[in-house]
N, C-alpha and C positions, 0 to 999 in steps of 0.2 A: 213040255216040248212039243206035244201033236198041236197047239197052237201058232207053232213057229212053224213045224211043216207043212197047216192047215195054207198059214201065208203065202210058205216061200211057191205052195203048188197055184195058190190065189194068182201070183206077181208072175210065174209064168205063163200061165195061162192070158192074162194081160196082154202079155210080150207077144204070143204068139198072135190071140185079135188082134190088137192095134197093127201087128206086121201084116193082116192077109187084108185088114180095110185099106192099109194105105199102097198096098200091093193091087189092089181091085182101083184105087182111085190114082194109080202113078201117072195118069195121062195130064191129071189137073194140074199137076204145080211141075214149074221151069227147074233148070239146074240148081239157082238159087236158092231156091225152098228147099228142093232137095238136099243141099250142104248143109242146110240149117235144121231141116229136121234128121237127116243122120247123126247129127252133132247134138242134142240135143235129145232125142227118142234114145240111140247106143249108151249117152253116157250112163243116164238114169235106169235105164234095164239092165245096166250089167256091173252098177255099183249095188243095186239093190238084190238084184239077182243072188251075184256071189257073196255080198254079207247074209243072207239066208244060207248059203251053201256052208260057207265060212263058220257057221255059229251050229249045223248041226251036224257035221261030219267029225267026227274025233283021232281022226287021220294024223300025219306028220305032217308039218307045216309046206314042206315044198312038192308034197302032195296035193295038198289043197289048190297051192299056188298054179301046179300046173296043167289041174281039172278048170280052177276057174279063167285061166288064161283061155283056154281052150273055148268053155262058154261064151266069154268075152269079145273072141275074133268071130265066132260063126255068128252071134246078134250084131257086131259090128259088121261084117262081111253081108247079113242080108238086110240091114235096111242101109246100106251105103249101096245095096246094088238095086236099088228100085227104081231109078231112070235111067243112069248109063252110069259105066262101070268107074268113071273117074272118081266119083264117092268113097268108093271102095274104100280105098286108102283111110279116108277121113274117119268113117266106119271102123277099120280095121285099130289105130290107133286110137280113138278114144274106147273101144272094145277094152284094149290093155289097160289102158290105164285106169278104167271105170272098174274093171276084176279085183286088180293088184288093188285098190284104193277101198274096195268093200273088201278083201280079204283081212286087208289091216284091220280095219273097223270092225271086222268080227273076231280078230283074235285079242284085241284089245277088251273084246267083252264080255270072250268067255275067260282074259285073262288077265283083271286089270293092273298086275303089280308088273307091265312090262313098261308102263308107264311113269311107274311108282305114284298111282291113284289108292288113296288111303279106302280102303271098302273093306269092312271088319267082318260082315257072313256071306255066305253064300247064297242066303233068300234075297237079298238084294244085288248082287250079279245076276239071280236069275229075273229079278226084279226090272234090271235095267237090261236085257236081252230083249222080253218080252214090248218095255214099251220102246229100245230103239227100233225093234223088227217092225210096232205095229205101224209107228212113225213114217219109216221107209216107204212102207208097203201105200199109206196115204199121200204119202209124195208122190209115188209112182203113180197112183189111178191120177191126182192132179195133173201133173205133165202131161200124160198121155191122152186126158180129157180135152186139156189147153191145145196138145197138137194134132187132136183130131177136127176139134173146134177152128181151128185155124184155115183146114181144111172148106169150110163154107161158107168162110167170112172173103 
C-alpha cells in the first residue's frame, strides 16, 4: 500500500503544478481553450485523484463519497476559474462526476464481488489495485503533459 500512497501523493502533487503553470500562463488561451481545458485537466484529476483516495481509506462508503465530492468541486472550481468565472460551473460539474466515477472504481477494487467479478485471493485484488492505481497515475502525467503541450503549440 505505501506504493499506492507514494502515487496518489505523486498525482497530487501533479494537480497542483499543472494548476499554478496554467494559473501563471491564463493570459495565453481565450474562453474557448479555457472550457476545454477545464473539461479535460478537472475530469482526469479528480477521477484519478479520488480512486487513489477511494482505494486507501477504509472508511464507510458515503464517507468517502462525500470527502471525494468535496476534492472534486475545489480542482473543479480552481481550474474552471482561471480566466473568468463562467467555467466555474463547467469545473464544478465534471469535479462531481470525475470523484463519484473514481470512487466507484475504487470500491470495486478493493471490492470486486460488488460486481460479481470471479477473483479467488486476495494477492490479486491487491494485484489489480496496484496496476489500476499505477495505470491512472500514467494517464494522468499523459493529459496533463498533452494540455501543458497544448499550451505552446
Amino acid at each position: 500500500m505505501i506504493i499506492i500512497w507514494g502515487l496518489a501523493i505523486w498525482n497530487v502533487a501533479v494537480t497542483i503544478y499543472c494548476y499554478l503553470i496554467l494559473r501563471k500562463r491564463k493570459q495565453l488561451f481565450d474562453d474557448r481553450f479555457a472550457t476545454t481545458l477545464t473539461n479535460t485537466a478537472t475530469f482526469i484529476a479528480t477521477i484519478v485523484v479520488s480512486l487513489h483516495v477511494s482505494v486507501l481509506l477504509t472508511v464507510k462508503l458515503s464517507m468517502i463519497f462525500i470527502l471525494n465530492m468535496i476534492i472534486g468541486v475545489s480542482i473543479g472550481s480552481l481550474f474552471g476559474s482561471l480566466v473568468k468565472y463562467h467555467s466555474v460551473l463547467i469545473g464544478f460539474y465534471n469535479g462531481l462526476i470525475g470523484s463519484s466515477m473514481g470512487v466507484m472504481i475504487g470500491e470495486v477494487l478493493k471490492n470486486p464481488q460488488i460486481c460479481s467479478i470471479p477473483i479467488s485471493n486476495q494477492q490479486q485484488v491487491v494485484m489489480n489495485m496496484y496496476q489500476l492505481c499505477g495505470f491512472a497515475t500514467l494517464l494522468l502525467i499523459v493529459v496533463f503533459g498533452l494540455v501543458l503541450y497544448s499550451m505552446r503549440v
